[in-house]
C-alpha atoms as an extended CHARMM CRD file, in Angstrom:
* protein
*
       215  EXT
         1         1  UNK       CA             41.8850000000      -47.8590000000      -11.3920000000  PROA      1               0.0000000000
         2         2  UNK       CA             43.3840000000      -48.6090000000       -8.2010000000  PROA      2               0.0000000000
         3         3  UNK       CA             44.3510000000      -44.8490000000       -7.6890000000  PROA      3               0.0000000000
         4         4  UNK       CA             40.6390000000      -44.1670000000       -8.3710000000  PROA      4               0.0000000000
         5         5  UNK       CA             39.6920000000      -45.7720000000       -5.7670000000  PROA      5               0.0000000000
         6         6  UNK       CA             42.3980000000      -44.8410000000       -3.2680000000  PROA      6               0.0000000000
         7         7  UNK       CA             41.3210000000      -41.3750000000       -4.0780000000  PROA      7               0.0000000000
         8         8  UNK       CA             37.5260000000      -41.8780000000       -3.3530000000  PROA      8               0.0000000000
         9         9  UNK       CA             38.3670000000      -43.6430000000       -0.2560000000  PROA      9               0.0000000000
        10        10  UNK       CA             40.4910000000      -40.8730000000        1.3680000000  PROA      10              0.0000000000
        11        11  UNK       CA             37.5340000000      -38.9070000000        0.6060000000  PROA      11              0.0000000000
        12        12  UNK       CA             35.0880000000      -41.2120000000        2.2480000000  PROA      12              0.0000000000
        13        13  UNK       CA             37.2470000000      -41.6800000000        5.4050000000  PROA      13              0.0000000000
        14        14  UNK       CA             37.0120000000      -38.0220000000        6.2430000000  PROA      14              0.0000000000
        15        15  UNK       CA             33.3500000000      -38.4770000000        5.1420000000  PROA      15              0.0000000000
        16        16  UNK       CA             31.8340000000      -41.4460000000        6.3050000000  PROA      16              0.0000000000
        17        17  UNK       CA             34.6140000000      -40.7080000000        9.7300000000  PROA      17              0.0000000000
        18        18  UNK       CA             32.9330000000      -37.3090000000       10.2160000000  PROA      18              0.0000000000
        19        19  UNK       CA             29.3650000000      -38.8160000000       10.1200000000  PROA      19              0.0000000000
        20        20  UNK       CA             30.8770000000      -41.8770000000       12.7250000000  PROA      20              0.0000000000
        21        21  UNK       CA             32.5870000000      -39.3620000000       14.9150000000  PROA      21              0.0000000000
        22        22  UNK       CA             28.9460000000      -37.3240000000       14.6290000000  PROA      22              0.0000000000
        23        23  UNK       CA             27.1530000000      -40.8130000000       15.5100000000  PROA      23              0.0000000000
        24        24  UNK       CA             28.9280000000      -41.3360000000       18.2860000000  PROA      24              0.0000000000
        25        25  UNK       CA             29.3390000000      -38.0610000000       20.1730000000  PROA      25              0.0000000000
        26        26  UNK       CA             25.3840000000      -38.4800000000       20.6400000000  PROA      26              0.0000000000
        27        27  UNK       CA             24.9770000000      -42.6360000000       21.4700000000  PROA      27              0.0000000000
        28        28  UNK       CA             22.5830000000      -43.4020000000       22.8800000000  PROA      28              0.0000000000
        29        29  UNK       CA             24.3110000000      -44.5950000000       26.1020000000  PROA      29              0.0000000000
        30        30  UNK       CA             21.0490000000      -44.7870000000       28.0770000000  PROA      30              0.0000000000
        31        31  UNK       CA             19.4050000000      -47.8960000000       25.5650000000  PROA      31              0.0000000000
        32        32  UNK       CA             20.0110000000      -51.1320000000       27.3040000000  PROA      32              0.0000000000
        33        33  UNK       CA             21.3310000000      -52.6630000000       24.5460000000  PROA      33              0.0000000000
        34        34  UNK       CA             24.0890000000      -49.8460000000       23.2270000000  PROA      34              0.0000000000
        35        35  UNK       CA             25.0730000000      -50.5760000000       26.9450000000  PROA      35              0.0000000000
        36        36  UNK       CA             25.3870000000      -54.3190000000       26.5940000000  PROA      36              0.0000000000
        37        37  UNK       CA             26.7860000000      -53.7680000000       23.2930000000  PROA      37              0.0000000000
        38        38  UNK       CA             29.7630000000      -51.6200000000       24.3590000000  PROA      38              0.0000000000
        39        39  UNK       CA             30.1290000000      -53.5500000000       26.9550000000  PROA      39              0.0000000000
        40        40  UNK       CA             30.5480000000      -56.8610000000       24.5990000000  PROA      40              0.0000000000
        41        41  UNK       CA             33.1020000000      -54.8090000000       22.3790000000  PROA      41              0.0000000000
        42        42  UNK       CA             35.0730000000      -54.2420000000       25.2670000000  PROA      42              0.0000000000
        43        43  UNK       CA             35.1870000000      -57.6680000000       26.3800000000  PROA      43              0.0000000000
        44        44  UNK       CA             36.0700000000      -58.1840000000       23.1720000000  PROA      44              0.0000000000
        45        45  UNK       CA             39.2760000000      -56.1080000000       22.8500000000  PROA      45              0.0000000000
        46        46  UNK       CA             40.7120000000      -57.9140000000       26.1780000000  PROA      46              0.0000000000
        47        47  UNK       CA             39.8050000000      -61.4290000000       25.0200000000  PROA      47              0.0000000000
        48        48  UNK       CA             42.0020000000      -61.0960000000       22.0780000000  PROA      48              0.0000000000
        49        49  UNK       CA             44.9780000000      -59.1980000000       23.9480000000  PROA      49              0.0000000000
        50        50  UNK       CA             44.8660000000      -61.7860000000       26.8050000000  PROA      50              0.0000000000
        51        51  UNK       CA             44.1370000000      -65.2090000000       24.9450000000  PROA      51              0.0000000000
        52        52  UNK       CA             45.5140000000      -63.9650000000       21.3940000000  PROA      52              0.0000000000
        53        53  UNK       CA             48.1240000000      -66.9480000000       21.0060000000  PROA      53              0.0000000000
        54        54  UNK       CA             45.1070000000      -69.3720000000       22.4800000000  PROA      54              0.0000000000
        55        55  UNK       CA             42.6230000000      -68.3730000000       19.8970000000  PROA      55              0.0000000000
        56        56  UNK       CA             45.2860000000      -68.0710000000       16.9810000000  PROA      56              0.0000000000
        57        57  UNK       CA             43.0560000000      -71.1970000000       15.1540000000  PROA      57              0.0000000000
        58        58  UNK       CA             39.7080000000      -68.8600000000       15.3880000000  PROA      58              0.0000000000
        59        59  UNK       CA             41.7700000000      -65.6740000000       13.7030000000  PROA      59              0.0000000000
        60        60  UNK       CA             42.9340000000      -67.4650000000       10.8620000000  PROA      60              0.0000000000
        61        61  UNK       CA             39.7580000000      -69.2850000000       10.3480000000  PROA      61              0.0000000000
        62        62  UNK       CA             37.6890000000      -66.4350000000       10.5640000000  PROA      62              0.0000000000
        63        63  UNK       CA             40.4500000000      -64.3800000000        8.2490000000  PROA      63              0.0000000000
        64        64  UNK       CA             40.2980000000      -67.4000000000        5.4110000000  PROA      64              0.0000000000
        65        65  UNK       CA             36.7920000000      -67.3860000000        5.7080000000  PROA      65              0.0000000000
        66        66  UNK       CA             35.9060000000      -63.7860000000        4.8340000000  PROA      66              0.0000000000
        67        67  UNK       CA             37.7800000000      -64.1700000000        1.8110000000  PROA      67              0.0000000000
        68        68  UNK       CA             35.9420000000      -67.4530000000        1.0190000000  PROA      68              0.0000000000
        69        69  UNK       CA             33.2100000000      -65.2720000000        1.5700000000  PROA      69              0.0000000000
        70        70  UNK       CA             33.9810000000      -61.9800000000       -0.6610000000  PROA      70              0.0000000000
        71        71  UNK       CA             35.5880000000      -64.2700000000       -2.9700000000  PROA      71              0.0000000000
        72        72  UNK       CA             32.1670000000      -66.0860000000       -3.7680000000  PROA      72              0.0000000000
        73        73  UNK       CA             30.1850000000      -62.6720000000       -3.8860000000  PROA      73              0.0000000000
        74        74  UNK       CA             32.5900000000      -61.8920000000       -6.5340000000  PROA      74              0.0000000000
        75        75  UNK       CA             31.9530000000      -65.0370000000       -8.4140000000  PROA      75              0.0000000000
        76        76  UNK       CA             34.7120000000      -66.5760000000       -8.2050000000  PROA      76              0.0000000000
        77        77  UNK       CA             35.2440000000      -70.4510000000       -7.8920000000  PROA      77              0.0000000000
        78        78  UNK       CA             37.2750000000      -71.4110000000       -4.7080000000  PROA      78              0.0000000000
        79        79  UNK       CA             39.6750000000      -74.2240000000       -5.2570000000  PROA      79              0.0000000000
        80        80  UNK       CA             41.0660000000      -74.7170000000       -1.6280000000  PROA      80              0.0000000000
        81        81  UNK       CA             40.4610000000      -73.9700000000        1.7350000000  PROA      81              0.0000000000
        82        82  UNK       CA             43.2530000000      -74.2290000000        4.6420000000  PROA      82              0.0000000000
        83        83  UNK       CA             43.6840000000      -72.8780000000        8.1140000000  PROA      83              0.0000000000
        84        84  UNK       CA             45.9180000000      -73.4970000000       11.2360000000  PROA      84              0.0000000000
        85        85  UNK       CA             47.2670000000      -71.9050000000       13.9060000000  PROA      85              0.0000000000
        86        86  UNK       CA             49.8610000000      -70.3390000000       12.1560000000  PROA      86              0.0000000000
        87        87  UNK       CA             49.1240000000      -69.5720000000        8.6630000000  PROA      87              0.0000000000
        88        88  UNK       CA             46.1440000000      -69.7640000000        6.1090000000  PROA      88              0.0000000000
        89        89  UNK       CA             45.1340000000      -69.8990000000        2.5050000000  PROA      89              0.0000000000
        90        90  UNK       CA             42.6640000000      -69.4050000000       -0.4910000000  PROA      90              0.0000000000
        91        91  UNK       CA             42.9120000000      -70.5990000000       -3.8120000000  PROA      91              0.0000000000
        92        92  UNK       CA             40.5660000000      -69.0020000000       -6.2660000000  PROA      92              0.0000000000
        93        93  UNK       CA             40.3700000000      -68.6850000000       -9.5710000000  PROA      93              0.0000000000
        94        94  UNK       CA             41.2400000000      -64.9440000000       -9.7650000000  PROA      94              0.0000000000
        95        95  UNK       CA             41.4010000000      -62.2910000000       -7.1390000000  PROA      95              0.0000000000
        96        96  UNK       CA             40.7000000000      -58.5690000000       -6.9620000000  PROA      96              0.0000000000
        97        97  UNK       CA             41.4670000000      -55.9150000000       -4.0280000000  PROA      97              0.0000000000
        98        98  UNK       CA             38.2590000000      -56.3130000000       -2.3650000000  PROA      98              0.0000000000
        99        99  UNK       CA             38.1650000000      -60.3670000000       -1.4730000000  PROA      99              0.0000000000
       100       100  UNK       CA             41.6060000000      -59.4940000000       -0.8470000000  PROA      100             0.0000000000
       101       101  UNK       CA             41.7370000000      -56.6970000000        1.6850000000  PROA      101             0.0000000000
       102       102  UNK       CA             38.2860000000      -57.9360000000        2.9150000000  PROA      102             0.0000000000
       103       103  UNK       CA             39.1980000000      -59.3180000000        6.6670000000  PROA      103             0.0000000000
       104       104  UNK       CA             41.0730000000      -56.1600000000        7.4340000000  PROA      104             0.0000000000
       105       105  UNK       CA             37.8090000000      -54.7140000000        7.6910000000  PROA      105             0.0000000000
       106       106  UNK       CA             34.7950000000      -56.5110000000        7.7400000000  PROA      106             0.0000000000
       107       107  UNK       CA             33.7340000000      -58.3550000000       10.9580000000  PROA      107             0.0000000000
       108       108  UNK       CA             32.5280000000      -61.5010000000        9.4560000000  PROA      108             0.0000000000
       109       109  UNK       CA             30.9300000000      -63.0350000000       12.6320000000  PROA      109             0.0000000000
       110       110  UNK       CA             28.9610000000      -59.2980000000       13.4170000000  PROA      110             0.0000000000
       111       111  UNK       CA             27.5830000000      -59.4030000000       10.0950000000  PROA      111             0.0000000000
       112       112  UNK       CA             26.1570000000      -62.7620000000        9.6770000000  PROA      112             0.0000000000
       113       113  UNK       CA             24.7150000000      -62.1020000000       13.6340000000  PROA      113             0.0000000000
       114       114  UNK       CA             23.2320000000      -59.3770000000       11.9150000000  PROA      114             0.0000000000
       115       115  UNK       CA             22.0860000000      -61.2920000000        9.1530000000  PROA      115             0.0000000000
       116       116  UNK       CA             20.2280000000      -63.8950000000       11.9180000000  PROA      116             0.0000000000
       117       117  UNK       CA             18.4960000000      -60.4680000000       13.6510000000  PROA      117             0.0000000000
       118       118  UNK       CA             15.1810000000      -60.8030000000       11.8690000000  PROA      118             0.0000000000
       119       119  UNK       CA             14.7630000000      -64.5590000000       12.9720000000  PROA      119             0.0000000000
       120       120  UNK       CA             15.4450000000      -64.0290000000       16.6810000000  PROA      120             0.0000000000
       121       121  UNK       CA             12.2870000000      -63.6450000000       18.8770000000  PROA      121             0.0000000000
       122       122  UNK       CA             12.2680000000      -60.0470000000       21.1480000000  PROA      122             0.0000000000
       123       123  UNK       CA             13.3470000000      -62.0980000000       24.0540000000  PROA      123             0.0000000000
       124       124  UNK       CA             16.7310000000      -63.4700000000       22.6790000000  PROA      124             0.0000000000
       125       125  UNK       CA             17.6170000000      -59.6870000000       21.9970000000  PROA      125             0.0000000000
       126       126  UNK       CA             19.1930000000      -59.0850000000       25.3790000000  PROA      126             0.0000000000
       127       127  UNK       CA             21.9280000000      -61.7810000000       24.7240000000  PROA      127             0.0000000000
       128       128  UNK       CA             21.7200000000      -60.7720000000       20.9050000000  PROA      128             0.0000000000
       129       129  UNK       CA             23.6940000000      -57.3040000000       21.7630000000  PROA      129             0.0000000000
       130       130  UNK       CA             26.5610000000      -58.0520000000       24.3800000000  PROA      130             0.0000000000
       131       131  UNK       CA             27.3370000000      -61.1850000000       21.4750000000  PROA      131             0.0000000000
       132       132  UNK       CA             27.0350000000      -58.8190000000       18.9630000000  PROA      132             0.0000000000
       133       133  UNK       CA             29.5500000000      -56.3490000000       20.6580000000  PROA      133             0.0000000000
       134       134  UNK       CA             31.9360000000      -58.9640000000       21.7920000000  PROA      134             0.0000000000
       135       135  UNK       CA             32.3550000000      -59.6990000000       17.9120000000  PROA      135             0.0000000000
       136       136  UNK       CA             32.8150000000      -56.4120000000       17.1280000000  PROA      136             0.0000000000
       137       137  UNK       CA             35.2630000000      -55.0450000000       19.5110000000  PROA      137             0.0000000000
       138       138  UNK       CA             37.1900000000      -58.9480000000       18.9190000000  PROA      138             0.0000000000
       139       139  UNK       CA             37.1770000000      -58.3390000000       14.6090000000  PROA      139             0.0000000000
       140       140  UNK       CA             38.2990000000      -54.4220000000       15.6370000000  PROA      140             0.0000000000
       141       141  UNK       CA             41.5680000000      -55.1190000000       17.8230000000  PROA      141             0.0000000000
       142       142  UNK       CA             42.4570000000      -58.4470000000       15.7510000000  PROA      142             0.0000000000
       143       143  UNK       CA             42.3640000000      -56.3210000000       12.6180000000  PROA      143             0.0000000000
       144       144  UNK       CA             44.9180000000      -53.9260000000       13.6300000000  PROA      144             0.0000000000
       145       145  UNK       CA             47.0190000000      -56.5550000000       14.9760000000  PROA      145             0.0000000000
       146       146  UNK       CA             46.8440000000      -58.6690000000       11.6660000000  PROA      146             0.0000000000
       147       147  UNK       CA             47.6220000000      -55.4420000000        9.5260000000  PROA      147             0.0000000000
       148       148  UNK       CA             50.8710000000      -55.8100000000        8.2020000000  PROA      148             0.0000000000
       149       149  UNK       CA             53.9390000000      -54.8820000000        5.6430000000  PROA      149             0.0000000000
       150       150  UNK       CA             54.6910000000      -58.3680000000        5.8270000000  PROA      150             0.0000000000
       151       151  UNK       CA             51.2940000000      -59.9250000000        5.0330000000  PROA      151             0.0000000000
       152       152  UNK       CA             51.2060000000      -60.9970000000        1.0120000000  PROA      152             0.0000000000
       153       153  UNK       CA             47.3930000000      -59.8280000000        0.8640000000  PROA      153             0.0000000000
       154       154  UNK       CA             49.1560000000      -56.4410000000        1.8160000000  PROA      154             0.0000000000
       155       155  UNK       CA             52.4030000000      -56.3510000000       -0.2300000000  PROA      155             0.0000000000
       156       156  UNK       CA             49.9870000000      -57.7180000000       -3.1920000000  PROA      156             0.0000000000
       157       157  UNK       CA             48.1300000000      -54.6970000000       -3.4920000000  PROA      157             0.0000000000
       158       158  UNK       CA             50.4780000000      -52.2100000000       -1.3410000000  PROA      158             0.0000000000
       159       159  UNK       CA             50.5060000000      -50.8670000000        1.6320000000  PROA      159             0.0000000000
       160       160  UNK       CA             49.5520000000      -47.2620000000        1.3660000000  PROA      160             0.0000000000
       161       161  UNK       CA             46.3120000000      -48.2770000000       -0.8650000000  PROA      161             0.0000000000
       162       162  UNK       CA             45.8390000000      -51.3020000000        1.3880000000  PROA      162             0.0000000000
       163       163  UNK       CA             45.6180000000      -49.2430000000        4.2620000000  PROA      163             0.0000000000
       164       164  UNK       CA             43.6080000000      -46.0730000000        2.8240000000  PROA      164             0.0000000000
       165       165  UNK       CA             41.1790000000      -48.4880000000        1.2970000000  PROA      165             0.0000000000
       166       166  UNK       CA             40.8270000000      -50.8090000000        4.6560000000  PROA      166             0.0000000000
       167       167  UNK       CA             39.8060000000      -47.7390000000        7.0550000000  PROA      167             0.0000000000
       168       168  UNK       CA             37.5980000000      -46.4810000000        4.7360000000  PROA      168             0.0000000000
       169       169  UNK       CA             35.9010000000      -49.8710000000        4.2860000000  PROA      169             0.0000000000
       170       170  UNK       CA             36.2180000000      -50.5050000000        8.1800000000  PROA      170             0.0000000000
       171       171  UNK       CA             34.6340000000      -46.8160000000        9.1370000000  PROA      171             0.0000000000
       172       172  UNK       CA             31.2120000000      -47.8290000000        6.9140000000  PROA      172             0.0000000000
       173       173  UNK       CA             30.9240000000      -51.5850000000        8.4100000000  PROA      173             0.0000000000
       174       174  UNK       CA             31.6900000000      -50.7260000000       11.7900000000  PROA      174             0.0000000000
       175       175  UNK       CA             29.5810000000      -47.5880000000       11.7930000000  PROA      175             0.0000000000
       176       176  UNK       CA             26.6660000000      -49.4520000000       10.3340000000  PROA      176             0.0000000000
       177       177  UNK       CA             26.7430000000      -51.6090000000       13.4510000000  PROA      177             0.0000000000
       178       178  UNK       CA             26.9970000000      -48.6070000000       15.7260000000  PROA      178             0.0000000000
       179       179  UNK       CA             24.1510000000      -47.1200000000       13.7250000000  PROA      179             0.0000000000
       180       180  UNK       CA             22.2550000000      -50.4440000000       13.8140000000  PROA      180             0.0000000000
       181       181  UNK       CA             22.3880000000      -50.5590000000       17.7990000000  PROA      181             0.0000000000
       182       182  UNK       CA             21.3520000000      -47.0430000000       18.2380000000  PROA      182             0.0000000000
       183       183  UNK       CA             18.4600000000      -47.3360000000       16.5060000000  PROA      183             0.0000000000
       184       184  UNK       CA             17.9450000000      -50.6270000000       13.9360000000  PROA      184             0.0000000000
       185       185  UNK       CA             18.6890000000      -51.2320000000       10.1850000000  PROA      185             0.0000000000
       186       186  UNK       CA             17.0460000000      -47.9660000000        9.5250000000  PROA      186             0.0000000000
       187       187  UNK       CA             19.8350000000      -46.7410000000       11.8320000000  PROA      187             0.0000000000
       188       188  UNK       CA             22.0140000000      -48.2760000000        9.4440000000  PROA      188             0.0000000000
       189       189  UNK       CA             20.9670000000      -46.7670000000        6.2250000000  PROA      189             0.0000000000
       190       190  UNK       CA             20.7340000000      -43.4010000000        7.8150000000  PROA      190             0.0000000000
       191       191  UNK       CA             24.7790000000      -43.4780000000        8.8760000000  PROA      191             0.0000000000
       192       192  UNK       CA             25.0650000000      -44.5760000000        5.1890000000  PROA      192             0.0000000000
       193       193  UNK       CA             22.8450000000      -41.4210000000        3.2470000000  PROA      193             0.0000000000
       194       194  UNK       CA             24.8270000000      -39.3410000000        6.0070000000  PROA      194             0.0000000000
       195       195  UNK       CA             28.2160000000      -40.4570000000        4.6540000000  PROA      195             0.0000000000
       196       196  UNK       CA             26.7160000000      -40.1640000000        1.2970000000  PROA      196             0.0000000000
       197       197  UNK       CA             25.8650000000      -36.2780000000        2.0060000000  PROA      197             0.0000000000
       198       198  UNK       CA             29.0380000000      -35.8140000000        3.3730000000  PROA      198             0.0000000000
       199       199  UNK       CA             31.0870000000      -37.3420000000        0.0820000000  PROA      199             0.0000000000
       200       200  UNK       CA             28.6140000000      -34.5490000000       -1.9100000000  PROA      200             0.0000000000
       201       201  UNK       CA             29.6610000000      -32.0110000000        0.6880000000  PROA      201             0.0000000000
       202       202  UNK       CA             33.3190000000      -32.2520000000        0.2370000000  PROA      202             0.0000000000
       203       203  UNK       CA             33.0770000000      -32.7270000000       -3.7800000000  PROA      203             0.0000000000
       204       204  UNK       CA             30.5490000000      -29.5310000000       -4.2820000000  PROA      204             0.0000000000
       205       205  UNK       CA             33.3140000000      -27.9310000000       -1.9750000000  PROA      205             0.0000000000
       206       206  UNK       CA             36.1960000000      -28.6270000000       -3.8440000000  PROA      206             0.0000000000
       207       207  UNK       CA             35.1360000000      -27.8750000000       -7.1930000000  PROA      207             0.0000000000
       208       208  UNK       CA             33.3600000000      -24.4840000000       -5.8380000000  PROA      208             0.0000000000
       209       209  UNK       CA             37.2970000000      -23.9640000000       -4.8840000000  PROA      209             0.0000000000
       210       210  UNK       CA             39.0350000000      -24.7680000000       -7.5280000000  PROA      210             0.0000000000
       211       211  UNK       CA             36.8570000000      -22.7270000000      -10.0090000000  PROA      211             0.0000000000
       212       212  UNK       CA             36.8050000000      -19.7780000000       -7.7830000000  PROA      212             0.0000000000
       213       213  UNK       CA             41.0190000000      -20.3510000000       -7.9270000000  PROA      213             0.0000000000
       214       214  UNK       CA             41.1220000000      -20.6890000000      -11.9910000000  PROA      214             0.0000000000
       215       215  UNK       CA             39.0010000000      -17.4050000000      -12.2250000000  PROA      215             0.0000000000
């Protein structure tokens, strides 16, 4: 099972990384708010390289709760909950790769500011985006500095499917948000169908290939 799925997400990384790489290359850089969102994600990347050791509490929270989180939408019953500024843990009643590998790739606090979109009133949305950002770029450099040989999440379900499986997962959620700046949740669904296409692309490809190579 688990090679299944590393198999399928190598092939949506060079999918879903093709339609990203596509999304970006034509942002929309003159919309105020892809502006004040980039702007937010870069603030983000130097908040967590200067003040990493001073916000060590808020990374392990926000790590425990994301698999609180996944582990919930997976139906399972939490038994514990613990963070500090050092370490963290879950206990669950059972655990799969997902809740597992879950806060090496989905920005927690982007997605449930996402979540609060629909509420906010038109004039909020200028402060909505450079927030939104700020999470984004913070979730995006804290995740590669979290990735690790050493981490058990990691060792538990290896490192070479952990890591396959995380950028995979990490191109769709962070490309949503790109997609959902640029131009709304219908933004969002289109980077999603474009991934899609692409995953049909590359399978109609390959088995085009390797009949043509039998024959």
């Amino acid at each position: 099972m688990r090679a299944l799925v590393g198999i399928v997400s190598a092939v949506g990384i060079v999918a879903y990384g093709k339609a990203l790489i596509l999304m970006l290359r034509y942002a929309p850089l003159g919309l105020p708010s892809f502006r004040s969102w980039a702007i937010g994600v870069a603030v983000g990347f130097l908040t967590w390289i200067i003040l990493r050791k001073a916000l060590s509490f808020f990374t392990v929270f926000e790590h425990e709760l994301t698999h609180l989180i996944f582990s919930l939408m997976m139906f399972q019953r939490p038994h514990s909950f613990y963070a500090s500024n050092h370490r963290g843990h879950l206990a669950c009643d059972r655990g799969n790769f997902i809740d597992g590998l879950a806060p090496y790739f989905f920005p927690t606090f982007a997605y449930l500011l996402l979540a609060l979109y629909p509420l906010l009133k038109p004039k909020s949305h200028p402060y909505f985006y450079p927030i939104l950002g700020f999470m984004t770029g913070y979730h995006l450099i804290s995740n590669i500095g979290e990735f690790s040989p050493r981490e058990a999440d990691i060792r538990r379900y290896g490192v070479v499917f952990s890591l396959v499986f995380s950028v995979f997962a990490g191109i769709v959620t962070f490309g949503f948000i790109v997609a959902f700046v640029a131009n709304g949740f219908a933004g969002g669904l289109e980077f999603l169908r474009a991934g899609l296409g692409n995953v049909r692309e590359i399978v109609s490809f390959t088995i085009t290939n390797v009949s043509s190579h039998r024959r």
